[in-house]
N, C-alpha and C positions, 0 to 999 in steps of 0.2 A: 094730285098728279103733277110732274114738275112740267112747267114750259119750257118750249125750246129754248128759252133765252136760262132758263136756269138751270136744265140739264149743260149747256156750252157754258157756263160758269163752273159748274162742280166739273166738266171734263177738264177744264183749264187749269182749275184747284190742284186736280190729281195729278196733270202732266210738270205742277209746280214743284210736285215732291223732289224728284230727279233736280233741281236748281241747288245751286250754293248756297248756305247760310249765308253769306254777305250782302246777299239780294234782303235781308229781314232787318226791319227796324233794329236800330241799337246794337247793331251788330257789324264792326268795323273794326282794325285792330287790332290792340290786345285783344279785345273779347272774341272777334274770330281766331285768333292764336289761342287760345284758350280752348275752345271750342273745338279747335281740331286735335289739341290735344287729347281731349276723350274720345273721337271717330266723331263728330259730330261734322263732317263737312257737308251735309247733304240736310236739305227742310226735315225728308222723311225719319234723317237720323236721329234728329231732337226730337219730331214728333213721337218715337219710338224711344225717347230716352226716360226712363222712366224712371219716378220719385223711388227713392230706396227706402223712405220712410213717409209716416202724417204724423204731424204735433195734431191731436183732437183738442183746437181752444174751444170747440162746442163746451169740451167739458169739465170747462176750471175750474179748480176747488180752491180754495182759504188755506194760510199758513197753518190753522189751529186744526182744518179740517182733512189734512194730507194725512193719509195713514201709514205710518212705518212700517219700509221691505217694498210694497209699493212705490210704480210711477207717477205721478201725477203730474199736472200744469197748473205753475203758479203766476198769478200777475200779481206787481209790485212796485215800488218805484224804489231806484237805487239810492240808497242811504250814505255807503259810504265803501270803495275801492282802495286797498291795500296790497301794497308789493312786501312779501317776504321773502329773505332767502336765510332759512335755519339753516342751513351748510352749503358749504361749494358746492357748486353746479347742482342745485336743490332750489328752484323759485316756484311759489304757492302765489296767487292770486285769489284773495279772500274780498266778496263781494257781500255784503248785507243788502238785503231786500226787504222793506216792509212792506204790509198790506194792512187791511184795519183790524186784521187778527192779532196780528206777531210780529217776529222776525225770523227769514231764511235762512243760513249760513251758506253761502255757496264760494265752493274753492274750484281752483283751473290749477293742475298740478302739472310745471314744464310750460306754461305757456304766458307769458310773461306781459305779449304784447294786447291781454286782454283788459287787462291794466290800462292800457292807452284807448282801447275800443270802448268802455263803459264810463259813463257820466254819474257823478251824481245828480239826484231828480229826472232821470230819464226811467221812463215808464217801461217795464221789460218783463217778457214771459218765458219762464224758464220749464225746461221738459227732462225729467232727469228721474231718478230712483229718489225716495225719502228716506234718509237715516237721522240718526239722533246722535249729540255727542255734545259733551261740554255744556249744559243747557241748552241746546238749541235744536232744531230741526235743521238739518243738512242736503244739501246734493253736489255732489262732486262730476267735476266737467260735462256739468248740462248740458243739452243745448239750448239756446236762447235766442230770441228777436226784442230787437230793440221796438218797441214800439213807438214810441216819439216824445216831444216833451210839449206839453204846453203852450201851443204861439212861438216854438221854432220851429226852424226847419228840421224835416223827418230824418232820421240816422236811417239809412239804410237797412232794409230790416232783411234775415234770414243768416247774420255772422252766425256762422256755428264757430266751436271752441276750435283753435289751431284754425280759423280759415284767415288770407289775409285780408285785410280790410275790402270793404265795397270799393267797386270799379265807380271814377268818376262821375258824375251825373248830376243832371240842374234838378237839385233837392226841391220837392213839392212843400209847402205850408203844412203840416200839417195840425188837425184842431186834438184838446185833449182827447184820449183817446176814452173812451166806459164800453164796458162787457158787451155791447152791443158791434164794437167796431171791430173787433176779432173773434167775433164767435162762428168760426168758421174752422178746418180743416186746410191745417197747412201743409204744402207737400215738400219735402226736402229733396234737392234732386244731387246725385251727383255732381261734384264742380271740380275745378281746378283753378288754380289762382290765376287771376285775373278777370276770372268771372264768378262772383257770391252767389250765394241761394238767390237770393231777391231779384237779384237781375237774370240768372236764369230762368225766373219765375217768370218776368217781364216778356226778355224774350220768347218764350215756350209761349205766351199768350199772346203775341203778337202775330206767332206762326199759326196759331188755331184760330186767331180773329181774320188774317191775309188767306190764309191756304186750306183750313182744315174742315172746309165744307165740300170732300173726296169724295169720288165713287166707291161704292164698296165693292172690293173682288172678289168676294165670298154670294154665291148662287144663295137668293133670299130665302130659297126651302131650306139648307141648310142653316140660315140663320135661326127661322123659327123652328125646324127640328128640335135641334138642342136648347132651345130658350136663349140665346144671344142675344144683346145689348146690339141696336146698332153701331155700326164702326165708326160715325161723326160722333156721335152722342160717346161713345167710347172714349175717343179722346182725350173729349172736356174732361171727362168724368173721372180719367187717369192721371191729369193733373190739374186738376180741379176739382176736387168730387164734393157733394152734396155732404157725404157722409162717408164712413169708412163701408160699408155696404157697398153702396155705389160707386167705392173706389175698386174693390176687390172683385167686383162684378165686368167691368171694364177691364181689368187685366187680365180677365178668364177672356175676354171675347179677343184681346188682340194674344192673349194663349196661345190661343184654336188657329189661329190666322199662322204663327209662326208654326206650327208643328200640323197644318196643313200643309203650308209652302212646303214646308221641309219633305215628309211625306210623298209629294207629286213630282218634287225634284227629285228622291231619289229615283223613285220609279221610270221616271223621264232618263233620268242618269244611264240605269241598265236597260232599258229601250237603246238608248246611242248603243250603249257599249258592246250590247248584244246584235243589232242589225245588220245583216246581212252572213251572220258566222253559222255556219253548221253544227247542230247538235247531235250527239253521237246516242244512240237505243243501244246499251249496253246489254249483255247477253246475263242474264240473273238466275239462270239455274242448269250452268257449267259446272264442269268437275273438280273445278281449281278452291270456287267455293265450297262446294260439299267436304272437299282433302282438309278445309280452313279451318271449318264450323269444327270438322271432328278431331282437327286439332288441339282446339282451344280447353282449358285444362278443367273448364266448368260451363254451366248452361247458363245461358243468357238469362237473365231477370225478365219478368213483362215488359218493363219501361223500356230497359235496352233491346227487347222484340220490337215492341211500337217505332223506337226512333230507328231498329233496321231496316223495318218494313216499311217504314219514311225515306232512308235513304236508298232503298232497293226500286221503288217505285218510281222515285225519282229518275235514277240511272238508267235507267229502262225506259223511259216513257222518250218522245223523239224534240224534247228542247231542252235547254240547257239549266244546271240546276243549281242553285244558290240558295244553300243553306246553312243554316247555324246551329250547333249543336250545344245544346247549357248544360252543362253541367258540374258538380262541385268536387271538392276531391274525395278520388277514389269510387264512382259511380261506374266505369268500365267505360269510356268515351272511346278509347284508345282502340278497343276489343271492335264497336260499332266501326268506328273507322275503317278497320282492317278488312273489314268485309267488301267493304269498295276496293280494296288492293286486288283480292283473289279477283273480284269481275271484271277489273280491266284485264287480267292476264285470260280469265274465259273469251274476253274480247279481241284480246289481241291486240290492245292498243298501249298503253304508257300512264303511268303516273307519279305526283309528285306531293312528297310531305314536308313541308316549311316552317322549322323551327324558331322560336327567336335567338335561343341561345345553342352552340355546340354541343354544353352538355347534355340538352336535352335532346339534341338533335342524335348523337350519342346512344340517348337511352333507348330511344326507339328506336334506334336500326337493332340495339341490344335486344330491348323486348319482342318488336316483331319479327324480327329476320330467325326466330326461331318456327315462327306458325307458319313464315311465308316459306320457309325450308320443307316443312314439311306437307305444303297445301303447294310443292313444285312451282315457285312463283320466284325469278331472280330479284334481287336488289341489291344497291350499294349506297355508300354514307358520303356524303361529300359536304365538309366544312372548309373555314379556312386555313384548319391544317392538314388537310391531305395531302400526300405527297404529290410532285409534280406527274411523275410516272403513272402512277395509282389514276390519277385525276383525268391525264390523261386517256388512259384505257375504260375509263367512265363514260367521258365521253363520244370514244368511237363507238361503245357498244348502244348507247343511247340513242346516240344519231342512226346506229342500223335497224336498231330495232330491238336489237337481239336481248335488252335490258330492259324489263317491265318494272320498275321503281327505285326511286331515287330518293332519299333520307337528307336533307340535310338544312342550312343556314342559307341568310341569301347569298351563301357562294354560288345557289343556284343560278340565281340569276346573271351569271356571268354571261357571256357572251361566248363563251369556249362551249357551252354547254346548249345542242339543240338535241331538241326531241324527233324523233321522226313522227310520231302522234300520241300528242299527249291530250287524254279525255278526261281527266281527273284530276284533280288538286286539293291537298287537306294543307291548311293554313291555322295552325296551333296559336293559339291568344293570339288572333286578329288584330285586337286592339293594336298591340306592341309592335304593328306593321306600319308604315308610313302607308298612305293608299299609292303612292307613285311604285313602291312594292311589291305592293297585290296586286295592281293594275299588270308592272313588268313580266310577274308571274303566270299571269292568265292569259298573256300576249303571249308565251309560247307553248301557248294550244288554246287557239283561238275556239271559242266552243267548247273549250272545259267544264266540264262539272265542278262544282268549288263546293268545298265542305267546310267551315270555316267552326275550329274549335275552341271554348273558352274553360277554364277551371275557375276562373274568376267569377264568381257567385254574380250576376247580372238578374237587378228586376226587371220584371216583363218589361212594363213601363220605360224602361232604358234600353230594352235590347230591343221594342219596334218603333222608338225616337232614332237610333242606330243607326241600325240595321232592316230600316223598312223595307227594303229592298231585299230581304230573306227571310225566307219560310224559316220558320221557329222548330227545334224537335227539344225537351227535355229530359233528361236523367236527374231525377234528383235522391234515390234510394241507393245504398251502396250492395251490392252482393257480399263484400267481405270486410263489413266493419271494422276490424280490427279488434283489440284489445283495449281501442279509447283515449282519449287526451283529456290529462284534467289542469288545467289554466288555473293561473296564481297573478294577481297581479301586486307586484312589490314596493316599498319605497326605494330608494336608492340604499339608502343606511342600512338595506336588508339584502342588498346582494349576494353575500356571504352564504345565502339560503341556498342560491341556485349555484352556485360553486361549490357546495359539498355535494347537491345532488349531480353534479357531475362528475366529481370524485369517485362518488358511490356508484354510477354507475360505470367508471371505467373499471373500477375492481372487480365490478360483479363481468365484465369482460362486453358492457355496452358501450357506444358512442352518444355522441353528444355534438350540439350545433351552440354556436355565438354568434347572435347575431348585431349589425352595428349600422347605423344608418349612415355614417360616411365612410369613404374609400381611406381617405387620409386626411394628418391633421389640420392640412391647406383646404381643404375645402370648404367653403362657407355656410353649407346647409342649404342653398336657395333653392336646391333641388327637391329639398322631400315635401311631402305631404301636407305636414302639419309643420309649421315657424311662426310659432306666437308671437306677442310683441314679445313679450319678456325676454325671448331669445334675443333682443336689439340692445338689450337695456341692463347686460352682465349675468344673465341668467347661466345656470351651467351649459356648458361647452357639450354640444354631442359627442357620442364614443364614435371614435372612427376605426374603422376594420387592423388599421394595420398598425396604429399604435396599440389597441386592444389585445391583437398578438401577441406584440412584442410584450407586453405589461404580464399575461398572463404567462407567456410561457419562463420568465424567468421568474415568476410569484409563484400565483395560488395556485398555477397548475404544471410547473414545471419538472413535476415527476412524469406527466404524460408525454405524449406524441402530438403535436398540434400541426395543422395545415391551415392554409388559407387560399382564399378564394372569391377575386372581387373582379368587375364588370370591366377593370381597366387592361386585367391579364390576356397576354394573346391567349391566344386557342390553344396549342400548344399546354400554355401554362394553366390554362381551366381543366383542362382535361387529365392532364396528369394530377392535378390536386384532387378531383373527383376520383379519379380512379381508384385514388392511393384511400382514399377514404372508402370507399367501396371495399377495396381489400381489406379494410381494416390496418391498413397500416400505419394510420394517423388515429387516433381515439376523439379528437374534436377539431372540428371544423368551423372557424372563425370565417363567417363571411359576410356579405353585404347583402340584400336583397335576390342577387342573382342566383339562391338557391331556394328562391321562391315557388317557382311550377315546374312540377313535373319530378324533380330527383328524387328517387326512390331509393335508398338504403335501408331494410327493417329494423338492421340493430340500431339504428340510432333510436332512442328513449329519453333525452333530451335536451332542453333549446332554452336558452335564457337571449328574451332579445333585451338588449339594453335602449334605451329613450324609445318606449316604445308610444310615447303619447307622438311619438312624432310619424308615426304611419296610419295609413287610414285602417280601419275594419278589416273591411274585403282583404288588404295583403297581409295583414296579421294570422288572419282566418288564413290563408294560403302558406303562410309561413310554419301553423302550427302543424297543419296536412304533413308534413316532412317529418313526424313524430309519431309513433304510437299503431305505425302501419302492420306492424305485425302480432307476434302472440303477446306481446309485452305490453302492459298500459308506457302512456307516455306523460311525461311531464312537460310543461310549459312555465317558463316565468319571465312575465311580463313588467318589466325595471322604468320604473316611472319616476320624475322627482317631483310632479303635479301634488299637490297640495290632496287631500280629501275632501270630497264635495262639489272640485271642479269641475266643469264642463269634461277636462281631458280624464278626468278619473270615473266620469259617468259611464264615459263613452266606453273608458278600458272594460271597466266592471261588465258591461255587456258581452262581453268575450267568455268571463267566470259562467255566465249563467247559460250560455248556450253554444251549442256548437251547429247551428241549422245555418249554413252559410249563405243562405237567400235573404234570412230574416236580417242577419247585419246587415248584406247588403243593402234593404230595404234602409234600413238602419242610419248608414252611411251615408244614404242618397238625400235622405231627410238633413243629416247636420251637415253636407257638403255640397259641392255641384258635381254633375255629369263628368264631365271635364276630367275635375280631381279625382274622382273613383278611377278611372281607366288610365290615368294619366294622361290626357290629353295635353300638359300643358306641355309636355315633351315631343309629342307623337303625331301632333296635329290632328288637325277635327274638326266637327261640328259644334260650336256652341252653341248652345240655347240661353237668348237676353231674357226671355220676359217668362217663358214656360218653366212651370214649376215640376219636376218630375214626381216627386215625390208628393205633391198636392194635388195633382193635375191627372192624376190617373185614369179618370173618365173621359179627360178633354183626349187622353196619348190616344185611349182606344176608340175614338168618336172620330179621331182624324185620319187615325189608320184604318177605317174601314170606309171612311168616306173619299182619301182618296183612292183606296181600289176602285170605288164606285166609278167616280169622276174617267179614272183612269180608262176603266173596263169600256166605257163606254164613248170614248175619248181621248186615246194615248197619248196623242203629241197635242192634246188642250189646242186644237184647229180651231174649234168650233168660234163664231164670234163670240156667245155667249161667258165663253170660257177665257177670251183674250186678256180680259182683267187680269184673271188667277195667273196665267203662264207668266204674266209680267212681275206679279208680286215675286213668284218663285223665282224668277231670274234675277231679280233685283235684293233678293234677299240671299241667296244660295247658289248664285251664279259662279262667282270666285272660287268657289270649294270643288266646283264639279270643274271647271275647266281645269284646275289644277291637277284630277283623275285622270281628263284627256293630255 
């Protein structure tokens, strides 16, 4: 049981978190400029900054006893350091290492000044792949710690390859080193130059020997609930750990911690948001729906009954409703949707549908302003190219009343444009919205219902780390599969393939899509998905939309009709290219991404994207959705210059063997982050530092149901008990939600 005097030590510990890193040993200077270069201004930051890797020297093996293909850790003493340069701007750094077995061959390719960082007779442990070549056992750009020489002073240990030299320091003696003096679990942490592995090591143990004996904010039933690690002991164990066990077990428990916080904040977030607004009891079995239902040109599936009668009970019931609807393409989302259209008009109040793009904002006043004609329900489309006139008579009738829904882009959100009561909001790929967006949008109709929908294939696991803050409904069955897509992935030198099949099918009188991951030939790529190194280093150049154009229409395809259509075009200029391709009066449609979700033309049958290792799964998968929608199979080909066997060629081939767009996603979330699926890095968001989505699936759903718990029983985390956790939360997810307010 702790004493007063030691419980007022660990509260002091915790209130130490909130302090500057320059209050910590060794930390002055460069190496706090360093430091903040990562986000590391804060104790709790580094304490939170976690190893991206462990060298296990538990488990060293011998020169003779490294298995090839295989990683291993070799110690060695350096024999002899070699600068080559076989050709201009080509420097190889050839390092020999014996042990009492062999010799190592280890080269540093591009990095010169490794050459200056290694001694001969300096004792060093190197961690790297084993190959073979030339006689020898090899590893190419290890990484390595020097571990010292003999009765000198210690090198600095923790230089990984390309890092610059160790930050000064009065070097310690150190004695020869044997098997017994690193057999231990080394943690590499993140750095930036001017602060090395080593010294961050230094550091980080100096903050857990000063500070890291903290209160924990996590309620102890909860800890032993789920079997958690405690959170001091966690610490150590995260960068320091016993073993790799005990490393991975510690990052599970400060997991749970972050996707707790996260969790309680949001919930916390729509408490503000929602406090004190009127929720509207929507009227759910008016005439307007019944005219809807028996519009619609086919009967609902089960799933899309479930996710109605999800969104029916919602609407109806007397608080306000925040949900999300999954589903992939071509499952009938659009159809669920519309059903909230006709109930506000049974209700007599107002509603609004929020596209990302015109053209699709476009599609849907196209596709439902036919059911809502005929289920007696007004509506009009408002982008940013409506006429001023037009725009205006929009909004008089909105403001009176006399116009129960509204279609369009955030032109809505102008300021010209007031509702007189708007109960309802459908918000199409949410993600693609800035939250300052969805927030504006739901400010006018305060008390809205929000239906937020995705085509974007979303794991569970990702959409209640999200969007914990909304009830979940899924579609994942389609009512009218199509005639199929069958996916090809290509080398480049095979292009040729997907250019006769669009040949072939403009004769047979189909269209065809091209797609290109840049706009034009100025843009750098910084924007997509996927930019390997190789892309730094003279790799082929991405196709860009508008030279791609121009190349094909006076080539391989300029018997055809060609249009184009990229994200930089006004409104105006998207929508006339859509159009004209809808009418079929262009036969291929060269575009960029933005004819990702939602465009629907049947004839087209098919799509060659070119670099296609340069997009993730998920939009690929959304890209092909644009194909094969009607009676006609579709073709896909997917133009890749990745070599065979790569990572980027695994990943495509996954596209060949399935078309279940949960399971990529699944997919994607495993070789990516959260972030990159959705595009956050554009969009702003949530990131998650330590929680693994795609690893952590028991922790997503252990934390989303404990803090409903918390919550249900505890809204605004009042309770003393609970003071800890409100603080974590504000301190971790504070910045994200006031930027909502």
């Amino acid at each position: 049981m702790l004493s007063v005097g030691d419980a007022g030590a660990r509260l002091q510990q915790t209130c130490a978190l909130t302090g500057s890193t320059s209050r910590l040993r060794y930390v002055s200077g460069r190496r706090e400029e360093a430091l903040g270069r990562l986000g590391l201004a804060r104790v709790r930051d580094l304490l939170l900054h976690l190893p991206h890797r462990y060298l296990d020297f538990t488990r060293v093996t011998t020169v003779a006893a490294a298995e090839l293909g295989a990683d291993a850790t070799i110690v060695g003493t350096v024999d002899r350091v070699k600068l080559k340069r076989p050709r201009p701007r080509m420097q190889i750094v050839e390092v020999s290492v014996l042990d009492e077995t062999g010799v190592l061959m280890v080269s540093f390719f591009r990095q010169p000044w490794v050459a200056d960082q290694l001694k001969q007779g300096e004792k060093i442990a190197v961690s790297g792949k084993v190959t073979f070549a030339y006689g020898f056992k090899q590893m190419r750009s290890p990484f390595y710690e020097v571990l010292g020489v003999p009765g000198a002073p210690a090198v600095a240990e923790g230089r990984p390859a390309g890092s610059a030299s160790a930050a000064a320091g009065a070097p310690a003696v150190a004695p020869a080193p044997d098997a017994s003096s690193f057999a231990r679990v080394l943690p590499v942490h993140p750095v930036a130059e001017g602060v090395s592995p080593s010294w961050m090591r230094r550091i980080v143990s100096c903050a857990l020997a000063d500070d890291g004996d903290v209160c924990d904010p996590v309620p102890v039933e909860l800890v032993c609930r789920h079997g958690l690690m405690g959170l001091r002991q966690a610490l150590r164990e995260v960068h320091f750990p016993h073993g790799l066990a005990a490393a991975e077990r510690a990052r599970r428990r400060l997991a749970y911690d972050e996707l707790l916080s996260l969790q309680l904040a949001l919930l916390t977030r729509q408490r503000i948001d929602l406090g004190g607004v009127e929720a509207c009891a929507h009227v759910t079995d008016g005439p307007h729906l019944a005219a809807l239902l028996d519009a619609l040109p086919f009967s609902l599936t089960s799933e899309q009954r479930q996710a109605a009668d999800e969104l029916l009970s919602d609407m109806a019931a007397p608080r306000v409703m925040s949900r999300l609807l999954l589903g992939d393409v071509g499952t009938g989302k659009t159809a669920v949707a519309a059903l909230g259209l006709a109930v506000v008009a049974d209700t007599g109040t107002q509603a609004a549908v929020m596209a990302p793009t015109s053209v699709l904002a476009r599609q849907y006043a196209d596709k439902l302003g036919a059911l809502l004609d005929a289920a007696h329900v007004s509506w009009a489309l408002v982008t940013g190219a409506t006429p001023a006139p037009e725009r205006a008579r929009t909004a008089e009738l909105l403001a009176s009343g006399e116009l129960t829904c509204v279609f369009g882009t955030t032109a809505i959100l102008s300021g010209d444009l007031a509702f007189a009561r708007l109960t309802y909001v459908v918000v199409d790929e949410q993600h693609r919205f800035g939250v300052n967006q969805r927030l504006a949008l739901r400010e006018k109709g305060p008390g809205a219902d929000l239906l937020a929908m995705t085509a974007t294939p979303i794991p569970r696991t990702l959409a209640l780390s999200l969007y914990g803050d909304i009830a979940l409904s899924r579609i994942s069955e389609r009512p009218h599969p199509g005639a199929g897509v069958t996916t090809r992935v290509i080398p480049s030198e095979n292009a040729d393939l997907a250019i006769g099949a669009i040949q072939e099918a403009a004769e047979a009188g189909r269209q065809a899509y091209v797609i290109c991951p840049l706009v034009d030939d100025g843009d750098d790529g910084s924007e997509l998905d996927e930019v390997p190194e190789s892309a730094k280093s003279g790799a082929k150049r991405p196709h860009s939309a508008q030279s791609t154009y121009e190349r094909l229409s006076r080539g391989a395809l300029s018997g055809l009709s060609l249009g184009l259509i990229t994200g930089r075009m006004s409104a105006d200029e998207k929508d006339d290219a859509m159009a004209k391709f809808k009418a079929h009066e262009t036969d291929v449609l060269v575009s960029t991404t933005v004819v990702e979700v939602g465009v629907d033309v049947p004839n087209a049958t098919v799509m060659l994207v070119y670099d296609a290792d340069r997009f993730g799964l998920a939009t690929l998968h959304q890209l092909r959705g644009r194909v094969g929608r009607g009676e006609l199979p579709g073709e896909v080909f997917l133009e890749c210059a990745a070599k065979r066997g790569t990572p980027a060629r695994r990943r495509l081939k996954a596209l060949e063997d399935t078309s279940d767009g949960f399971a990529l996603a699944e997919l994607d979330l495993r070789l990516r982050r959260e972030g990159e699926l959705l595009g956050y890095r554009q969009h702003g968001g949530v990131s998650l530092r330590i929680a693994d989505l795609a690893a952590d699936k028991d922790l997503v759903e252990a934390a989303f149901a404990d803090a409903r718990e918390i919550a249900a029983a505890d809204p605004d985390l009042s309770r003393p008990e609970h003071a800890p956790l409100a603080r974590e939360c504000r301190d971790r997810f504070g910045a994200y939600f006031e930027e909502r307010g």
